[in-house]
N, C-alpha and C positions, 0 to 999 in steps of 0.2 A: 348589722343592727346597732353595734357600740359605735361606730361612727355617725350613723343616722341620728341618735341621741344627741351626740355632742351638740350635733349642729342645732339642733331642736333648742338644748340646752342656752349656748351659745343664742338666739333668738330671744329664747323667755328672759334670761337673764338682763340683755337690755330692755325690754320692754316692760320690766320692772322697774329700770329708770328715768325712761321716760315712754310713757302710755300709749305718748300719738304714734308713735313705732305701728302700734297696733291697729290705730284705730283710722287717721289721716287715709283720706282718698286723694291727699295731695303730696306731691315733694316734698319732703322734710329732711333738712340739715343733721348729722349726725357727730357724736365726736370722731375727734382724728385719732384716738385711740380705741374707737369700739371696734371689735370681733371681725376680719375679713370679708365672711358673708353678708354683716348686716353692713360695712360700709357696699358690697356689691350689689344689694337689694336696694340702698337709699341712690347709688350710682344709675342702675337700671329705673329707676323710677323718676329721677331727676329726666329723664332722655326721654321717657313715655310720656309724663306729667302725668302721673299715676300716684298714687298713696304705696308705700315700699312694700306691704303683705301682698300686692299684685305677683310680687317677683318671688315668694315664698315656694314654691312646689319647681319653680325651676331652681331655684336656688340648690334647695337641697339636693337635686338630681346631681347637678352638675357636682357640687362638692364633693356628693360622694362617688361621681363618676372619675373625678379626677384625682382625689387618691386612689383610687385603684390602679390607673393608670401609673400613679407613680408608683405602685407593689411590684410592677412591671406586666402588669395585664396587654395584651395587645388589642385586644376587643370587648368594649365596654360599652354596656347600651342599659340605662336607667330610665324604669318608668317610672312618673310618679303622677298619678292619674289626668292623663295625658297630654303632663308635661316630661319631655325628655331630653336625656345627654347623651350627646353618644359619639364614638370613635370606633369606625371600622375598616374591616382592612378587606372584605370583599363586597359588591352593592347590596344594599335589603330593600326592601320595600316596605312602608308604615301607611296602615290601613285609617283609614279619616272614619272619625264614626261622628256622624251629626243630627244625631235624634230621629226624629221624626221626619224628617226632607231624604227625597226619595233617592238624592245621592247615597246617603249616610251605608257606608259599607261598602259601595262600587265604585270608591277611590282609593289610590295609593300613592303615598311619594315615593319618587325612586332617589333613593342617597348614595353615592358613589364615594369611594371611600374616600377619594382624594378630597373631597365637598367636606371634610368629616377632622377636627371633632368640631360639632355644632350640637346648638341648640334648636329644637323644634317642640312648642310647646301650642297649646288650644285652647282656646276660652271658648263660651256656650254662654249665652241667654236663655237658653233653653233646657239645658242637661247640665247636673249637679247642682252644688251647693254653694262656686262660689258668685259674690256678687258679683253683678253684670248691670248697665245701664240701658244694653242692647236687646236685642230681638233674632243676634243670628243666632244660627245652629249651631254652627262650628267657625271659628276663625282662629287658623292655623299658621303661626308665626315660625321661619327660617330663620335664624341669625349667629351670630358668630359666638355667642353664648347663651347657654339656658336661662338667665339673668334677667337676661334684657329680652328671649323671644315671650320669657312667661308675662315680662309688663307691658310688651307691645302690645302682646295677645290679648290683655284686657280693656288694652287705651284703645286700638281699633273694634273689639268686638262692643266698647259702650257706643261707639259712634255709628252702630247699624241698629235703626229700627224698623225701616223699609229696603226692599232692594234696590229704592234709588239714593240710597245712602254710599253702595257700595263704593262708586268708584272713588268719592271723595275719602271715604275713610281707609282707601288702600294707599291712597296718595301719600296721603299722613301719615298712615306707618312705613311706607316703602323712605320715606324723607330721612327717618328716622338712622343715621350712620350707624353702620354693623348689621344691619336685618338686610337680607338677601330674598326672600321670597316672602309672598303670602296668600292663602289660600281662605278665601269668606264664599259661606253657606248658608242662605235664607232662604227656607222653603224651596221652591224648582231652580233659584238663582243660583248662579255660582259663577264667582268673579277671581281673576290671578293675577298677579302682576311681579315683577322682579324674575330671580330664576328660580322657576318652579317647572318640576317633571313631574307630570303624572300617568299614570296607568289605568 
């Protein structure tokens, strides 16, 4: 919890000095001396063309997934509603929940540990709170950090508002260097591209 603060902290602090941190649904330049996380967030968002709060909930995951790691934890797995960090050392399985589409629950990804530490994080048009420009249910970003799958996850799930959106906007994020898989959910549709296992 004292480390989740920090980082919180760490976030509000710049965004006190400059607002559009907060507010920008686009790219924004950041100092070369602010905070780790937020230069990670303005890095992942530069890669998305995303505003840098897309990358918030992986951020934090990841940060506090990876000190742990450094306490010397060998298995670390952060959720932060349902953006995650994780490093494991046997396979698990992470359940996809995507509202109201009749997938939502009878899928899983399978992550093997060697796949692992990665970021796998979800944006929704449809479930929760945060903004979305899209219509999917779920769209489920793999990449090489939490960082970058929380801003894919928002850049590709604004570019679905039919399922003939899908394949072009898997294009776009699969383009996107360090994201390895992704899984989009609109209503009966369901579309995959890169390396993605599922169950």
């Amino acid at each position: 919890e004292r480390r989740i603060k920090k980082s919180r902290l760490y976030i509000e602090k710049y965004i006190d000095k400059d607002s559009r941190f907060l507010t920008s649904l686009e790219p924004i330049a950041v100092e070369p001396k602010a905070p780790g996380i937020v230069q990670g967030m303005a890095d992942a968002a530069r890669l998305a063309d995303v505003g840098p709060m897309a990358a918030v909930a992986g951020a934090i995951a990841q940060t506090l997934g990876k000190s742990l790691l450094r306490d010397g934890c060998s298995d670390v797995l952060v959720e932060n509603g349902g953006d995650i960090f994780l490093k494991v050392s046997k396979e698990i399985r992470i359940g996809i929940y995507a509202g109201r589409s009749s997938f939502s629950g009878k899928l899983s990804l399978i992550i093997k540990p060697d796949e692992t530490p990665l970021g796998i994080c979800t944006s929704s048009g449809t479930v929760g709170h945060s903004l979305s420009f899209g219509n999917a249910d779920a769209v489920c970003v793999i990449a090489k950090d939490a960082f970058l799958a929380d801003a894919v996850a928002t850049a590709v799930a604004n570019r679905i508002k039919t399922p003939s959106d899908m394949q072009r906007a898997l294009l776009y994020g699969r383009s996107i260097r360090g994201v390895k898989g992704i899984v989009a959910i609109i209503g009966k549709s369901l579309a995959t591209c890169g390396s993605v296992c599922l169950d």
